[in-house]
C-alpha positions in Angstrom: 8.2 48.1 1.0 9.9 51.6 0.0 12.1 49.5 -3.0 9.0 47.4 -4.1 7.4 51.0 -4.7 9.8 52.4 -6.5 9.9 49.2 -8.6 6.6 50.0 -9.8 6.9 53.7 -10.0 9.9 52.6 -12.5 8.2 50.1 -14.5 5.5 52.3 -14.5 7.3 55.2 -16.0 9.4 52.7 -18.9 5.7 51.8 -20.0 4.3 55.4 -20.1 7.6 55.6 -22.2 6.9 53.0 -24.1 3.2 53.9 -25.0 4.6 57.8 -26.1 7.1 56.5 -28.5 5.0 54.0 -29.8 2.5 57.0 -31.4 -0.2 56.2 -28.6 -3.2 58.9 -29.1 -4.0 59.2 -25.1 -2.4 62.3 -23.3 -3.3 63.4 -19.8 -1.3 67.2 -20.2 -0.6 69.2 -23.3 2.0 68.6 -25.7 4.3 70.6 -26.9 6.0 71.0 -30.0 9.1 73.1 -31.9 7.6 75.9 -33.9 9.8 78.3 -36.1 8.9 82.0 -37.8 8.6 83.1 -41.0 11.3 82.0 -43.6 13.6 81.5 -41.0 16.8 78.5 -41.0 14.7 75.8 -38.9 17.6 73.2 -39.8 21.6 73.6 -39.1 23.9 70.7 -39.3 26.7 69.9 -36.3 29.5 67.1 -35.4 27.7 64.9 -32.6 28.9 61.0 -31.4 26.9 58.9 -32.3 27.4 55.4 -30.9 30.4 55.9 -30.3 31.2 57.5 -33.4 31.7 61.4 -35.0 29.1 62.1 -37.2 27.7 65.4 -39.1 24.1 65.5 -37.8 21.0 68.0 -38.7 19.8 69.6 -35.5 17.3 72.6 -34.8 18.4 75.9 -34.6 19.2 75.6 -30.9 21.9 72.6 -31.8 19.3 70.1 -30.5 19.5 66.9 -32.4 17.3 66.1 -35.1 15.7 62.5 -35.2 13.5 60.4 -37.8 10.5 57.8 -37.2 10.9 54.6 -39.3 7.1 53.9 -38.7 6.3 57.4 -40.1 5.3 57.3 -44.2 6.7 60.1 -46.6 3.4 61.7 -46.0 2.0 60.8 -42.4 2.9 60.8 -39.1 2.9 57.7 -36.9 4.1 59.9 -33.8 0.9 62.4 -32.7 -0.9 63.5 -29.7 0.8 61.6 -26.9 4.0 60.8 -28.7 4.4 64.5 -29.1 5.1 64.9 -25.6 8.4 63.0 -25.7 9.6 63.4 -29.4 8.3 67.0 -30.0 8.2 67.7 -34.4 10.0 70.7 -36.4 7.5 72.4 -37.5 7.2 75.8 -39.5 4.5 78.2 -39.2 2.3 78.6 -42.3 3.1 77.4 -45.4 6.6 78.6 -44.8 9.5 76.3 -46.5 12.3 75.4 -44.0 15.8 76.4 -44.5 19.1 75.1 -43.8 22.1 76.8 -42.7 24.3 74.7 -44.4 23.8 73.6 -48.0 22.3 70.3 -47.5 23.1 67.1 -49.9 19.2 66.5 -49.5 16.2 68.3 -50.0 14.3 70.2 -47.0 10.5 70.6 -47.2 7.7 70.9 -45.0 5.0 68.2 -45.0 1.2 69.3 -43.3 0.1 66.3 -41.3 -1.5 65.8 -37.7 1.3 67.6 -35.8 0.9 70.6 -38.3 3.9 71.9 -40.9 5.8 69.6 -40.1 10.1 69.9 -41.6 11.1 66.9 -43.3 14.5 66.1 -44.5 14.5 63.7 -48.3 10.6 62.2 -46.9 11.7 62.0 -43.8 9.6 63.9 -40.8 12.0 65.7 -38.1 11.7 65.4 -34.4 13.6 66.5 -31.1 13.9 64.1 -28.5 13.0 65.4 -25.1 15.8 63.3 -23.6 18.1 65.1 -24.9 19.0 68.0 -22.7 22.1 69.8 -24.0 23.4 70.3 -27.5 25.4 67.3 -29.2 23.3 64.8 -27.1 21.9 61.6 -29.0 20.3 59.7 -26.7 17.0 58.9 -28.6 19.4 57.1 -31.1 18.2 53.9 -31.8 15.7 53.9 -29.4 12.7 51.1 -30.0 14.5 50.1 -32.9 12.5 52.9 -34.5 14.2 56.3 -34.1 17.3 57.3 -35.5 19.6 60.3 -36.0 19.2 62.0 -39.0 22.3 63.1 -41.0 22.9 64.9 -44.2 23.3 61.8 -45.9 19.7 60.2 -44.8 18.4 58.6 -47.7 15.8 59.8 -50.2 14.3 56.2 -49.7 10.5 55.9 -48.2 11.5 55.3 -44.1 11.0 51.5 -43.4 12.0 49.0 -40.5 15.7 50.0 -41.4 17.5 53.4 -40.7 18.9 54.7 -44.0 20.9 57.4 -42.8 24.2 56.0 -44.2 25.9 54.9 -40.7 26.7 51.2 -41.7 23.6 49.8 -40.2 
């Protein structure tokens, strides 16, 4: 009895999964989300493996890994409300313009949809990944089929079906 329950509770929590990367709009609790200050560096870039392999990365300014949404347009946001919850967006306050640390091959703006100000990287919207835990960690890579690393190198291309960010996919 005890393992069929935790075979629901599991299957349970995959689909709740599931649902939140997939841009649902229902949420039972709040969401949160990464805001920065002022004309403050919101974007740093760091050396992270990525299946398997060493790669430059952007992250936050807390070394978090910095992910894109290949069902997100240049201008909207497919992941809002409940999606939030699990890949949280860079935002900015105000009409501030995000910063890098590093100079970036790319251009960094800031792009006001549902989710606010939100940082984007050469069209691309910029999310954490709250299974992440630690710095250098990538484990929303590739996730769905839909959420990739971003890197310095991500294309200026409109985000499709197909991660551009220059890893040989």
């Amino acid at each position: 009895m005890l393992l069929r329950r935790s075979f629901y509770i599991t299957i349970g929590l995959l689909m709740a999964m599931f649902v939140a990367a997939c841009g649902s709009t229902t949420t039972t609790g709040s969401t949160s989300t990464t805001a920065t200050t002022s004309s403050t560096i919101v974007v740093k870039t760091a050396m992270a493996t990525v299946k398997g392999k060493s790669e430059n990365i952007l992250t936050n300014t807390s070394g978090m890994t910095l992910y894109y949404f290949t069902a997100d347009t240049s201008t909207t946001s497919a992941c809002t409300t409940g999606c939030t919850g699990t890949w949280p967006p860079l935002l900015v306050t105000g009409s501030n313009t995000p910063i890098s640390a590093t100079t970036l091959p790319g251009t960094l703006t800031a792009q006001t949809d549902a989710n606010g100000n939100q940082v984007e990287y050469n069209g691309h919207l910029l999310y954490n990944y709250s299974g992440d835990t630690a710095p250098g960690q990538t484990n929303g890579e590739g996730l769905f089929g839909k959420w990739f690393v971003a890197t310095p190198d991500l294309s200026t291309t409109a985000p499709s079906s197909t991660p551009t960010g220059g890893r040989g996919y």
